[in-house]
N, C-alpha and C positions, 0 to 999 in steps of 0.2 A: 760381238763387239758393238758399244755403243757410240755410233758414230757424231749422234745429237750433241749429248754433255760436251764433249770435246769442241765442237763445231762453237758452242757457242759458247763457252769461255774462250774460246780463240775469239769469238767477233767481238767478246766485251771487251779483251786486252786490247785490240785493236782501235776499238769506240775511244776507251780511256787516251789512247799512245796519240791518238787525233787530238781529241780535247786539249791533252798536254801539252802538244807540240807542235800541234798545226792551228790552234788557236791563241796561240800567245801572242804576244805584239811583235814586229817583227823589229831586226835592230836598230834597223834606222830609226824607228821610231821612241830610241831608248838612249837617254847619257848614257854614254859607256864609261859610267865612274861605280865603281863599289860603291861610295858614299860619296857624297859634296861634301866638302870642306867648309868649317866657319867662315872663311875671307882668306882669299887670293890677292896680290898683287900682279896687276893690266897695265901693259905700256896704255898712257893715257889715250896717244894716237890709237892705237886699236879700240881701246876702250869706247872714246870718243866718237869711233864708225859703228860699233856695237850700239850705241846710245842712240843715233841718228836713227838706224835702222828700227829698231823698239818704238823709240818716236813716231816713226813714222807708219811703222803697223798700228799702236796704238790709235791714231788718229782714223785709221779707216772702223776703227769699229763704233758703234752705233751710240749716239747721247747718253743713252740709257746706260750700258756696259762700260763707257767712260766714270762714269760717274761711280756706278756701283764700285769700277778697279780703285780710283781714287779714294773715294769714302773710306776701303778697306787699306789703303799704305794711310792714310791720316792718321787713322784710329790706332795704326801698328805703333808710326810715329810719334804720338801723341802718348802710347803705355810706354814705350822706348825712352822718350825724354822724362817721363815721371820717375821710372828704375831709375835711370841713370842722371837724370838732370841734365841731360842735352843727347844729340838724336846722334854727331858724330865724333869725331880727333881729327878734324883737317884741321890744319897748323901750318902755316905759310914761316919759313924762317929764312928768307930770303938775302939777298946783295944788296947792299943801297944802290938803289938809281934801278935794280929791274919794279919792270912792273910784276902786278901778283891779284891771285884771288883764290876761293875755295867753294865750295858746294858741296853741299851736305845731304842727302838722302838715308831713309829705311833701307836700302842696296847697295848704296853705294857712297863714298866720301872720296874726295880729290882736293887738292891744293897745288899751284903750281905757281912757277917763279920764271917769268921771262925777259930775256936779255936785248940787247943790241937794237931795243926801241920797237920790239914786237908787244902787241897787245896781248894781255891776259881775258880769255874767254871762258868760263862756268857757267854751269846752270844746271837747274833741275827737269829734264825729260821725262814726265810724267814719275816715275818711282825710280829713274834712273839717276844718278850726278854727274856729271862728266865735264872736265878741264881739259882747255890747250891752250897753244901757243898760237896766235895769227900767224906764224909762219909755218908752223908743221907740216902745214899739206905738202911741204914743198922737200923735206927731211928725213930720209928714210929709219924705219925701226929701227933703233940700236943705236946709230949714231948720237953725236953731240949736237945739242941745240945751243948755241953762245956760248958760257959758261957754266952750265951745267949738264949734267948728265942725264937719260933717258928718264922720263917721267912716269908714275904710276900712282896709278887708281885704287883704291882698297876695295877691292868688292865681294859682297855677301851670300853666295854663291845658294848658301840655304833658304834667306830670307826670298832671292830672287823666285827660286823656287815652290817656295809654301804661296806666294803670289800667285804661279802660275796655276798651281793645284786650285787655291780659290778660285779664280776666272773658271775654271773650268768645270768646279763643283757648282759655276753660276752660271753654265748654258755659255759662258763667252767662249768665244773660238777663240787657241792660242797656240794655234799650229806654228804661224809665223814666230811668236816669238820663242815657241819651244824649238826653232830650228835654229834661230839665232843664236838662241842662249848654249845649243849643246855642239854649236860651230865655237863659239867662243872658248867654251872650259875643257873644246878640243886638242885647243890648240897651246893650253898653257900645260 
């Protein structure tokens, strides 16, 4: 009996079953989505802490890798408005007497409408959008803020993505925001 042949089709199978499975990424380090979605709708407040958070990774990374991430959401934005003749649909259709604003992003568009003499806050967070109410911190998810109802964000769930893939096809580090981003479409 040939004990060799056997021996070592078994250590090939073996070799392969490692490769396969013991060098894969592990989960954590994986959306656990089949596919992202074109655009979700984000309670703004969440959203809003998502954006801060991004922001604020963004900003520890190096002049150079700013720049490069920027240049690449401009150039997105810039083909994006050419197709379509503007970059989002935020539309404020507000109460008379609240205040109001919107922002507009390649990731993300928001518009909100605030009551009972709270300020309206937007802005663009590097390739993020994000709106609230000056009083939100204080309003738990779900509930009513004045006269309206829970607020939400449209965001882009693929573009954020094909973003990150570029940083990373670019040497930038985006661990940070690859944990943010698969905390967030965790939870919706």
């Amino acid at each position: 009996m040939k004990i060799q042949p056997i021996l070592s089709k078994y250590l090939t199978a073996l070799v392969i079953t490692i490769f396969a499975f013991g060098c894969s990424p592990s989960d954590s380090d994986q959306l656990e989505l089949v596919e992202l979605p074109d655009q979700v709708q984000v309670e703004s407040i969440r959203f809003s802490e998502f954006a801060d958070r991004i922001n604020a990774y963004v900003s520890t990374l190096n002049e150079k890798h700013q720049v490069l991430l920027q240049n690449y959401i401009s150039n997105l934005e810039n083909k994006l408005k050419a197709e379509n003749g503007r970059t989002s649909e935020a539309t404020c259709n507000c109460l008379q007497g609240q205040t109001n604003c919107s922002a507009s992003s390649w990731a993300s568009e928001c518009c909100i409408c605030c009551s009972n003499g709270a300020s309206a806050v937007c802005g663009v967070y590097w390739f993020v959008a994000a709106c609230r109410c000056g009083d939100e911190d204080e309003v738990p998810p779900g509930s009513r803020v004045g006269s309206q109802e829970v607020r939400y964000t449209t965001f882009y769930p693929k573009r954020f993505n094909d973003a990150l893939n570029f940083a990373k096809d670019n040497g930038i580090d985006v661990k940070g925001m690859e944990t943010e981003f698969k905390a967030l479409m965790n939870t919706l």
